[in-house]
C-alpha positions in Angstrom: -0.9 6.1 -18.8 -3.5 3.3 -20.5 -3.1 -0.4 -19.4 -4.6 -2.5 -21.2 -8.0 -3.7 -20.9 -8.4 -7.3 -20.6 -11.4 -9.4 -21.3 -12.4 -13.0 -20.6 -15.1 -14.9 -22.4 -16.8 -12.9 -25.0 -20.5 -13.2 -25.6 -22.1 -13.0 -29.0 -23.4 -9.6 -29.2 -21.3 -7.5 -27.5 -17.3 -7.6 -25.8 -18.3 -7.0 -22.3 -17.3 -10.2 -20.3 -19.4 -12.9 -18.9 -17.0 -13.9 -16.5 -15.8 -10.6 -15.2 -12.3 -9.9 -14.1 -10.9 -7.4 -12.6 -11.2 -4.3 -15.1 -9.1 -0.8 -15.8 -10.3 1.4 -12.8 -12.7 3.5 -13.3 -12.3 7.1 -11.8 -14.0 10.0 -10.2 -16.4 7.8 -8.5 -18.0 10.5 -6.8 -19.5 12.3 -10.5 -21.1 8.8 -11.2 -24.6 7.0 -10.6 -23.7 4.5 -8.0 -25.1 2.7 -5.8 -24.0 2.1 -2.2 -23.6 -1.5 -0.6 -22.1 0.0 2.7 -23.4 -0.8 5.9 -23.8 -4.1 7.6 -22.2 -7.5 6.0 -22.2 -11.1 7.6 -19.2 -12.5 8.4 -17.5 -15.4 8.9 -14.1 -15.4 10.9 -11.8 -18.3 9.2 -8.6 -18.9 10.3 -7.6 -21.8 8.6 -9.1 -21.0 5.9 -12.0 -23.6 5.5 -13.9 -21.8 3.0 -11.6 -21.8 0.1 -8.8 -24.3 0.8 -8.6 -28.4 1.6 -6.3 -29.7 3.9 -3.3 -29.9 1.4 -3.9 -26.1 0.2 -5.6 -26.8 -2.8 -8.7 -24.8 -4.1 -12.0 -26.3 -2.9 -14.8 -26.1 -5.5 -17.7 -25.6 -2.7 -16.2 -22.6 -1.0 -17.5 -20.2 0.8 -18.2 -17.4 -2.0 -20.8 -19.7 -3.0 -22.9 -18.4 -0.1 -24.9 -21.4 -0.1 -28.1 -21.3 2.5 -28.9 -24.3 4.4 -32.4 -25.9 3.5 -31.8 -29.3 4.4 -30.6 -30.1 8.0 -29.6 -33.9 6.2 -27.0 -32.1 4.4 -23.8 -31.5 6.0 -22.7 -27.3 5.8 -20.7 -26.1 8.1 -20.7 -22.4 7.8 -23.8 -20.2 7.5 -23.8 -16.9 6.6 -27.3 -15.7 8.3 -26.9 -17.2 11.7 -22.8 -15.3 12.2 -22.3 -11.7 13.3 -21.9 -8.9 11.2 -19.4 -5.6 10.7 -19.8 -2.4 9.5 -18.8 -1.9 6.1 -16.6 0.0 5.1 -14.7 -0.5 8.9 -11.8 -2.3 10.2 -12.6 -5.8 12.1 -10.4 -5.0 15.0 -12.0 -2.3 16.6 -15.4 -3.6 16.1 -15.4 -6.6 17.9 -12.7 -7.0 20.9 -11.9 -10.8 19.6 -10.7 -9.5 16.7 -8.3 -6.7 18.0 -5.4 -8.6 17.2 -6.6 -10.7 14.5 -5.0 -11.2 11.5 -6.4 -14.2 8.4 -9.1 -14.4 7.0 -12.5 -13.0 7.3 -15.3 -13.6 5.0 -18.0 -10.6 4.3 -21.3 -11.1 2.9 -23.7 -8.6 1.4 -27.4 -8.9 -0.1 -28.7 -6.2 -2.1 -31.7 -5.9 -4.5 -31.1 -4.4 -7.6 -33.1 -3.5 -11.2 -31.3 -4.7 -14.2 -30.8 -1.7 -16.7 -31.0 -2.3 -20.4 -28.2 -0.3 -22.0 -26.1 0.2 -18.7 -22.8 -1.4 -17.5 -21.9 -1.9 -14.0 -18.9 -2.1 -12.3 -18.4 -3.5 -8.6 -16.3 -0.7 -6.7 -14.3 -1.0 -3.3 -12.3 2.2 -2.4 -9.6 -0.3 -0.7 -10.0 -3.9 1.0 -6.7 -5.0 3.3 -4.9 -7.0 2.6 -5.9 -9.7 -0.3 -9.3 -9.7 -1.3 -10.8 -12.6 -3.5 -14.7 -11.7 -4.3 -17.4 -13.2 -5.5 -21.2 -11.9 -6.7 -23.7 -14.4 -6.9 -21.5 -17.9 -6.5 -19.1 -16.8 -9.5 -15.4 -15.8 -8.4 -14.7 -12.1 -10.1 -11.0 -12.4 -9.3 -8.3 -11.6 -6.4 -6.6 -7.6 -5.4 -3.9 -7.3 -3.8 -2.8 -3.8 -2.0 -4.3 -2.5 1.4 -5.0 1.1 0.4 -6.1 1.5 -3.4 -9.3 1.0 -5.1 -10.2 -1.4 -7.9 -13.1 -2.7 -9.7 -15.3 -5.6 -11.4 -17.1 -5.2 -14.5 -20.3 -7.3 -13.4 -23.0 -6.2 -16.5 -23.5 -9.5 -16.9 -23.8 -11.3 -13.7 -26.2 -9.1 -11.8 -30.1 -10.7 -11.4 -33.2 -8.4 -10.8 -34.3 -8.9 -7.5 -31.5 -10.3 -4.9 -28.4 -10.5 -5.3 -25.2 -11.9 -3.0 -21.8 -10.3 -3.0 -19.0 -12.7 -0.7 -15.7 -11.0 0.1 -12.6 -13.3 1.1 -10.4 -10.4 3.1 -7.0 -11.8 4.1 -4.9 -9.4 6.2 -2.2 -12.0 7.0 1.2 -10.2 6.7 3.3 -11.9 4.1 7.5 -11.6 4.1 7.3 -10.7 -0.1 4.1 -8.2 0.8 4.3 -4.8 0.2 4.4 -3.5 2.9 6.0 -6.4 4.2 5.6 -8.4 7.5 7.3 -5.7 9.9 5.1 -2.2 9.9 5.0 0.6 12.8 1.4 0.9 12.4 -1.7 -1.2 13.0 -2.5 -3.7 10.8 -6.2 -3.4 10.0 -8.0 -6.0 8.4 -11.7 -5.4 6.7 -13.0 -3.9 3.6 -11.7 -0.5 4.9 -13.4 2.3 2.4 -16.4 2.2 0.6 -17.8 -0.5 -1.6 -20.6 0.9 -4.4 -22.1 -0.4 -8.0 -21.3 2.1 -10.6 -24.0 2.4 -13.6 -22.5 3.7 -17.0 -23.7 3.5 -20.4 -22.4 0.8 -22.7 -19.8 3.4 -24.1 -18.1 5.6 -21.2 -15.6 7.9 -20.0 -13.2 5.5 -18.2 -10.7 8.1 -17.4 -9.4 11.4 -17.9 -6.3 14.0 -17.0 -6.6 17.9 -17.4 -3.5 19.9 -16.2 -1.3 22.8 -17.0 1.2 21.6 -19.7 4.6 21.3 -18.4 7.0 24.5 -18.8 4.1 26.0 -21.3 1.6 27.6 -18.4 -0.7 29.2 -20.7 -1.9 25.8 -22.0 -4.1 23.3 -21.0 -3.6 19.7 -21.6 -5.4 16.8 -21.3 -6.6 13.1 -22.6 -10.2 11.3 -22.1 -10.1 7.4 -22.5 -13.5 6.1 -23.6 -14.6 2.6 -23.2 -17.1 0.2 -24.6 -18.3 -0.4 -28.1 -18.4 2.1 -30.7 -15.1 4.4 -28.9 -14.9 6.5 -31.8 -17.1 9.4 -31.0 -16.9 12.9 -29.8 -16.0 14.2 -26.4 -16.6 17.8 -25.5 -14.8 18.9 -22.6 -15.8 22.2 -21.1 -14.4 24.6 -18.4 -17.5 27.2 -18.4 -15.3 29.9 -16.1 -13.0 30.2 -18.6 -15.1 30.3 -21.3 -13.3 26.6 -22.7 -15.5 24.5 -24.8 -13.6 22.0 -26.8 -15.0 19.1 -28.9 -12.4 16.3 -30.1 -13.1 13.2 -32.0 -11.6 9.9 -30.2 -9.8 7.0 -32.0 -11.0 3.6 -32.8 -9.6 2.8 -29.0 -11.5 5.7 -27.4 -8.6 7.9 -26.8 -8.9 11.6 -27.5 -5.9 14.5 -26.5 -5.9 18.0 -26.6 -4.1 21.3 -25.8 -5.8 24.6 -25.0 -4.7 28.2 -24.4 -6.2 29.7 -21.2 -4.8 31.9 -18.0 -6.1 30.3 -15.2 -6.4 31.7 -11.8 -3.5 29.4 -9.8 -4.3 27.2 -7.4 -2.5 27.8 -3.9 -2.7 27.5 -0.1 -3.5 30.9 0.1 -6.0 31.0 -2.7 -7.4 27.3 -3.5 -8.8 28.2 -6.5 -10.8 25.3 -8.1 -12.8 25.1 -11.7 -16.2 23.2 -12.6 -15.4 21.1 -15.7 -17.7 18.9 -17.4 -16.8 16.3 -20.0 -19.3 15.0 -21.6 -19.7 12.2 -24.5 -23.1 10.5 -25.8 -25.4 10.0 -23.2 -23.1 10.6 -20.5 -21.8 13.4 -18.6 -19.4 14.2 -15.6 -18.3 17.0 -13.4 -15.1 17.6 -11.8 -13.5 20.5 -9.5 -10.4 21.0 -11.1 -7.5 23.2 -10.2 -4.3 24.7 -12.2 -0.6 25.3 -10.4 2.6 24.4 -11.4 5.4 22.8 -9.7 9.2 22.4 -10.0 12.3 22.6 -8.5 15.2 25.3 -8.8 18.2 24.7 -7.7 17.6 24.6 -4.2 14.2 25.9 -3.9 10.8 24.6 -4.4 8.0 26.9 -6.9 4.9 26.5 -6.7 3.7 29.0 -9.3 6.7 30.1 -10.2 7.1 31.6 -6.5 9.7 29.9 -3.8 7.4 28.2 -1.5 8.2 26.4 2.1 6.5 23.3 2.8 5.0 24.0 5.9 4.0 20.5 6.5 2.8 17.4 8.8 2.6 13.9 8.3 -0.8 12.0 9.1 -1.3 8.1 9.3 -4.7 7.1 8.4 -6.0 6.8 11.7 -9.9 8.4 12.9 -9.3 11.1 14.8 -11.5 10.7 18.5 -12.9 7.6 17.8 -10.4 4.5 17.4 -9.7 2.6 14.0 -9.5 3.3 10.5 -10.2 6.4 8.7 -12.2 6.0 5.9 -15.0 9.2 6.0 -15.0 12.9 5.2 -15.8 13.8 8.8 -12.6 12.3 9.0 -10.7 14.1 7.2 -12.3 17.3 8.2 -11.1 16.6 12.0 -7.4 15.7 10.7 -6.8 18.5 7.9 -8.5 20.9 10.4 -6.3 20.4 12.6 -3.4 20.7 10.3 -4.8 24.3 9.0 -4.7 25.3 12.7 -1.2 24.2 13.3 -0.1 26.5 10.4 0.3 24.0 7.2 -0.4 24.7 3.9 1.1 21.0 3.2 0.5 17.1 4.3 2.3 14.0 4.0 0.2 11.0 3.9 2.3 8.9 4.6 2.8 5.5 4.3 0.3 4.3 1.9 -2.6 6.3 -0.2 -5.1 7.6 1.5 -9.0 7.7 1.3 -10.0 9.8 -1.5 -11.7 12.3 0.7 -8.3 12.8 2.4 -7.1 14.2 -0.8 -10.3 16.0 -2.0 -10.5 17.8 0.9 -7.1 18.8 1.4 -7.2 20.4 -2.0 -10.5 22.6 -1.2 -8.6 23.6 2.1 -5.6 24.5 0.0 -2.9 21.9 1.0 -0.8 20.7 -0.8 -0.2 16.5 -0.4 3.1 14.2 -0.8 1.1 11.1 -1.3 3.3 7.5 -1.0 2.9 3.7 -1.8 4.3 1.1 1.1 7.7 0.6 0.3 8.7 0.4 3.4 11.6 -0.7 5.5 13.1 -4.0 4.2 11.0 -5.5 1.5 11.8 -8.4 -0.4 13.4 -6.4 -3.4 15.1 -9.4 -5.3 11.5 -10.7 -6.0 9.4 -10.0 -9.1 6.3 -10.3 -8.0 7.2 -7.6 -4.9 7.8 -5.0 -7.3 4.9 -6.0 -9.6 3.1 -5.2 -6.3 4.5 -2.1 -6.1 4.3 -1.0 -9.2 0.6 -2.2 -9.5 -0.2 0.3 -6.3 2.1 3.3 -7.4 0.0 3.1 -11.1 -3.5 3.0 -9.0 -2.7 5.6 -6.9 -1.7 8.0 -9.9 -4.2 6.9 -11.8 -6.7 8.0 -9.1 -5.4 11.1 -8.3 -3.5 12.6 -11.3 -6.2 15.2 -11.1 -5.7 16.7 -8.2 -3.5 19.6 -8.2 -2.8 19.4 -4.6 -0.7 16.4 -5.0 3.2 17.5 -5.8 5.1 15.2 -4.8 4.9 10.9 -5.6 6.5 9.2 -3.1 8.0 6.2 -3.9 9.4 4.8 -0.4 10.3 5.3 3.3 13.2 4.6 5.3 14.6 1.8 2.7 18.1 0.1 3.4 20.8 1.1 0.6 21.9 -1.4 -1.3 22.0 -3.0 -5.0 18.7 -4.5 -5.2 16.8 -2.2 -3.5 18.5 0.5 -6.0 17.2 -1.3 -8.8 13.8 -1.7 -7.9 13.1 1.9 -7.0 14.6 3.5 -10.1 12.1 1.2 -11.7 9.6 2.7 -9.7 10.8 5.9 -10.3 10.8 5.3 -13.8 7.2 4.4 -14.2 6.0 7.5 -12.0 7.6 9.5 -14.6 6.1 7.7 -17.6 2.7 8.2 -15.9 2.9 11.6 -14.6 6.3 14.0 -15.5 4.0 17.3 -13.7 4.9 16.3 -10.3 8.1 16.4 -8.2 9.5 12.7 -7.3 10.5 11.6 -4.4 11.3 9.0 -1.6 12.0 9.4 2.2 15.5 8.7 2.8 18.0 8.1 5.9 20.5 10.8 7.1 23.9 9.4 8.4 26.4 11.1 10.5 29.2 11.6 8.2 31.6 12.5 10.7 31.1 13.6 14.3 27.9 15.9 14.5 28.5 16.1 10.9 25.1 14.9 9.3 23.8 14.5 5.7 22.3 11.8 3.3 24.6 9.9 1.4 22.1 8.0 -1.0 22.5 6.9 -4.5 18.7 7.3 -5.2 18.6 11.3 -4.4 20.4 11.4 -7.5 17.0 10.2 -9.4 14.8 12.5 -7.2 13.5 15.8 -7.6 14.1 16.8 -3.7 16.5 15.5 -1.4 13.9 14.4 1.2 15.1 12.5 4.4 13.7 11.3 8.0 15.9 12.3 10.8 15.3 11.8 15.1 17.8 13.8 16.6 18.0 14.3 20.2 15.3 10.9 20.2 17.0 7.7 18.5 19.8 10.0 18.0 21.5 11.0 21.5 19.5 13.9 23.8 17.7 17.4 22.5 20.9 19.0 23.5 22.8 17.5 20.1 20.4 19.7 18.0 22.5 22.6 19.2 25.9 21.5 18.2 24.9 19.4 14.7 26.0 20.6 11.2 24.1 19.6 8.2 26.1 19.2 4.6 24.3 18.7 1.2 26.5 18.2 -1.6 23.5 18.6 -4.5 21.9 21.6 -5.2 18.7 20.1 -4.4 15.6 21.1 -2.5 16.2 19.0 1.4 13.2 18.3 2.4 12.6 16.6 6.2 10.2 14.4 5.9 10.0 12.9 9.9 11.7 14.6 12.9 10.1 14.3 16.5 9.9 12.4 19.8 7.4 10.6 22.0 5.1 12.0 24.7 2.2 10.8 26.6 -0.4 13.6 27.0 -0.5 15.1 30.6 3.1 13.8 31.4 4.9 16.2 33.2 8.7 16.1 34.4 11.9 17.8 33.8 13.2 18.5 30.4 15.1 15.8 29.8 12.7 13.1 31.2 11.7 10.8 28.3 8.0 10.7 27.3 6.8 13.6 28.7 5.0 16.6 27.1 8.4 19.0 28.5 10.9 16.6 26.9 8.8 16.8 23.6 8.3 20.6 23.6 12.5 21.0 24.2 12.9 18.5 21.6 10.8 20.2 19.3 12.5 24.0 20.7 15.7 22.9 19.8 14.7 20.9 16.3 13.0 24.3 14.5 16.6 25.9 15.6 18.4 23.4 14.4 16.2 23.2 10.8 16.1 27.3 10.7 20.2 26.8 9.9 19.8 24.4 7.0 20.1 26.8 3.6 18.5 24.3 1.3 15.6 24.0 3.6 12.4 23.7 1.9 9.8 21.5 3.5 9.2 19.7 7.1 6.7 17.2 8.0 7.3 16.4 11.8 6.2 13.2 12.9 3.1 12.8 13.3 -0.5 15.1 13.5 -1.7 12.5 16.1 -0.7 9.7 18.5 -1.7 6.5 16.3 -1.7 2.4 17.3 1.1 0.3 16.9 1.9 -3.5 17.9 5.5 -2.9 18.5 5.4 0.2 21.0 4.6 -1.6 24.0 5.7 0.3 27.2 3.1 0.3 29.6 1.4 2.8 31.0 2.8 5.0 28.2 2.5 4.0 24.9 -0.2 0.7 25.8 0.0 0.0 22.1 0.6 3.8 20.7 3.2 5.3 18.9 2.8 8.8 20.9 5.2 10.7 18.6 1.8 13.0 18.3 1.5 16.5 18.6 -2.1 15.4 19.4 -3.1 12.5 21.5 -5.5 9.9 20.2 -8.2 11.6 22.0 -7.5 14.9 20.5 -5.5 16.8 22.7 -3.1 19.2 21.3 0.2 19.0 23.2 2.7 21.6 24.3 4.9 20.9 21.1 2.3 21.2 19.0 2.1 24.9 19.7 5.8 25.2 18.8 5.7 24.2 15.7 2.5 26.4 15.1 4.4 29.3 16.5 7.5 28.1 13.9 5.4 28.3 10.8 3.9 31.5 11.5 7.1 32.9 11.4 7.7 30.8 8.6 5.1 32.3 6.4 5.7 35.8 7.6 9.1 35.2 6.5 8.2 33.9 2.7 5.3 35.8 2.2 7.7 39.0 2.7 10.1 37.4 -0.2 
């Protein structure tokens, strides 16, 4: 679960780095002393890419993150920072300024802050998630590149702060790139910015980095855990504590800051129906930090899914991060309030966030509201799965987004990829990926969203080497939209050869809000309510059935639906428009899982 930590130039006196690069991430932000640099950032809209290449591609040494001021009118500068327009941080660029709506290259953020040097304290540069590429800079030195639209990562920076003013420069590049992950072909909007939030983090010179408490696997009468210290001087004591069930624990931590344990207890469980959650403190010197943590387990029998031991039906919905009311990103807790609220009304106790990870206060709160999350990296469609550095990409944001949210109970399911061709290469790279979700976290189920195929006429089923290496057979199906009218949800019959868990993890049709015809009259609010009739019949006679995740909570933007009038722009496969209007399927599938829980809840 450790990587390991690398340093550059080492000072005299102590191991922290002059130059900083880009360190192990540091987690549970929100338990920290930080301090915020969101808000407004100059920006410079580059194209070409003036400010950090020449006209061969190479390098520059005056670039841009130097954030030089012009003094002198005699010397020739052509870019200034103070005099260009500015963006909201954290924001996407497209929806803040109408030039940019399409825009995709590079933009250049700047930020000054003032800030007190602290004798004894570290600090760590934070961004919650910066799309696409992000090369930064604090105070003309170059801390080092990301890559990754949707996970967090961090600078160590002790040493490069000044008391008084300081100047952070951001290089964001959301050019989409064939060997990117996701690659250049999407179904969603491709917004460019530093998207989440950006903060300083103060810790002592010896900290907790990271830590994991959860049930222990098959034993659910113990507690498990490890806390990874770093800094100088790792060996020392950590005392975890969970007050409400009277758990205080002291361990000693090796020479490289790592401590384990195991402890008996009988937790309450965590579920929908009762999201119970526990105050735990771990604490080590000087330092101390509080979590909300809760205890559940998950697994798979056969052909059912526990959650506590008890069959459970995923009662789900899949949600792109995009703001509910207002247009762009989604990046706040407001925003997640608005989406997971309207999930809880439609009758979920689960969410897919699907097709990347999620702000962190997507998955907080969806645990405090009791539902339970499949959570999912951008493998998507046809990447380039031949190349190394692709799946070293991949790998890098699968490992972030565990790391980040191992300790969140809510989160059962990894989900490794969506809608991915079959074939030799791309088999290889996923059970790689598969592989290192297991070595990282073996508590959760595994899976990926696969394709069905019609095996013979109205015959369906899912004929995929991978769903041998997953935990659920979990697929993406459109009948009666891509596949022929409603009316062939009547006569279909579904065939799983595994005794696996099937899990369907897109189903669904377009509509525009308000558009009214006959039944069989594409894009209308009647064809989508039949559609969505006929599909919860069609699902009710599938045995192995034990999760759905229709697509999608809410009509979201997309540069390749492009029928006018209709979609303008918008995937409207929604059961809520983009202004927040709850269409007639949406009450179908509301009135499906109420039966739905009636019906497990009586098991």
């Amino acid at each position: 679960m450790m990587k390991k930590v690398i340093f550059s130039m080492l000072c005299m006196c102590c191991i922290f780095p002059i130059k900083a690069q880009q360190a192990e991430l540091v987690t549970n932000i929100a338990a920290r002393s930080t301090f915020s640099l969101n808000g407004l950032w100059k920006t410079i809209v580059d194209p070409y890419e003036e400010g950090y290449y020449d006209s061969q591609r190479n390098p520059i040494k005056n670039t841009y993150g130097l954030d030089k001021a012009i003094t002198d009118r005699t010397t020739l500068q052509e870019y200034d920072f103070a005099t260009d327009k500015s963006l909201y941080v954290p924001g996407d660029w497209n929806t803040q300024r109408p030039d940019l709506f399409y825009y995709e290259g590079t933009v250049w953020y700047r930020k000054y802050f003032d800030y007190q040097v602290k004798n004894g304290k570290r600090v760590f540069l934070y961004f919650g998630a910066v799309n696409y590429e992000a090369i930064v800079f604090l105070n003309g030195k170059e801390l080092g590149k990301h890559i990754g639209g949707f996970t967090p990562f961090n600078f160590e920076v002790t040493n490069l702060l000044k008391d008084g003013e300081n100047s952070v420069v951001v290089k964001v590049d959301n050019k989409r790139i064939p060997e990117g992950v996701p690659t250049i072909i999407t179904d969603w909007w491709n917004y460019g910015g530093i998207t989440r939030d950006v903060k300083l983090i103060e810790t002592p010179e010896t900290f907790i980095r990271d830590y994991y408490l959860q049930l222990k696997k098959n034993e659910n009468t113990k507690i498990e855990g490890w806390i990874q210290l770093d800094g100088i001087n790792k060996n020392r004591p950590v005392t975890i504590e969970i007050p409400e069930l009277k758990i205080k624990v002291t361990l000693q931590s090796d020479e490289k800051g790592f401590a384990s344990f195991e402890q008996s207890a009988k937790p309450t469980y965590w579920s929908p129906e009762n999201p119970k959650l526990y105050v735990v403190n771990i604490a080590s010197g000087e330092e101390s930090l509080k979590d909300e943590i809760g205890f559940r387990t998950i697994e798979t029998k056969g052909s059912k899914i526990l959650l506590n031991g008890k069959e459970t039906f995923c009662r789900g919905i899949s949600i792109h991060e995009e703001a509910p009311i207002r247009t762009g990103r989604a990046y706040s807790l407001d925003d997640a309030k608005i989406l997971l609220g309207w999930a809880k009304e439609m009758g979920c106790n689960f969410v897919r966030l699907a097709h990347y990870p999620h702000n962190e206060h997507m998955v907080r709160e969806a645990e405090r509201l009791g539902l339970m999350v499949w959570a999912e990296i951008p493998v998507y469609w046809s990447i380039h799965y031949k190349n190394h550095d692709t799946y070293q990409n991949a790998e890098n944001q699968l490992a972030d987004m565990i790391t980040r949210d191992k300790n969140r109970c809510n989160v059962i399911i990894w989900s490794l990829a969506n809608e991915t061709p079959r074939n030799k290469e791309r088999f290889e790279f996923l059970s790689k990926l598969v592989q290192k979700a297991r070595s990282m976290d073996s508590s959760r189920l595994i899976s990926a969203a696969m394709e069905k195929v019609e095996k013979e006429k109205d015959v369906l089923t899912v004929e995929d080497d991978l769903s041998q290496l997953l935990d659920i057979v979990s697929f993406n199906q459109y009948v009666g939209w891509y596949d022929g009218l409603p009316e062939k949800c009547d006569r279909v019959k579904w065939v799983f050869p595994e005794d696996k868990p099937v899990f369907i993890s897109e189903f669904g049709g377009g509509a525009l809000y308000g558009m009214r015809g006959g039944m069989t009259d594409r894009f209308t609010e009647d064809f989508q309510e039949d559609l969505y009739k006929r599909s919860v019949k069609m699902l009710d006679q599938i045995p192995n059935l034990s999760g759905t995740t229709p697509w999608i909570l809410m009509d979201f933007r997309s540069p390749r639906r492009l029928l006018p009038e209709i979609q303008d722009g918008f995937n409207r496969k929604g059961l809520i428009s983009d202004k927040g209007q709850k269409k007639k399927a949406f009450y179908v599938m509301q009135k499906w899982y109420e039966e739905l829980e009636k019906r497990y809840n009586n098991k």
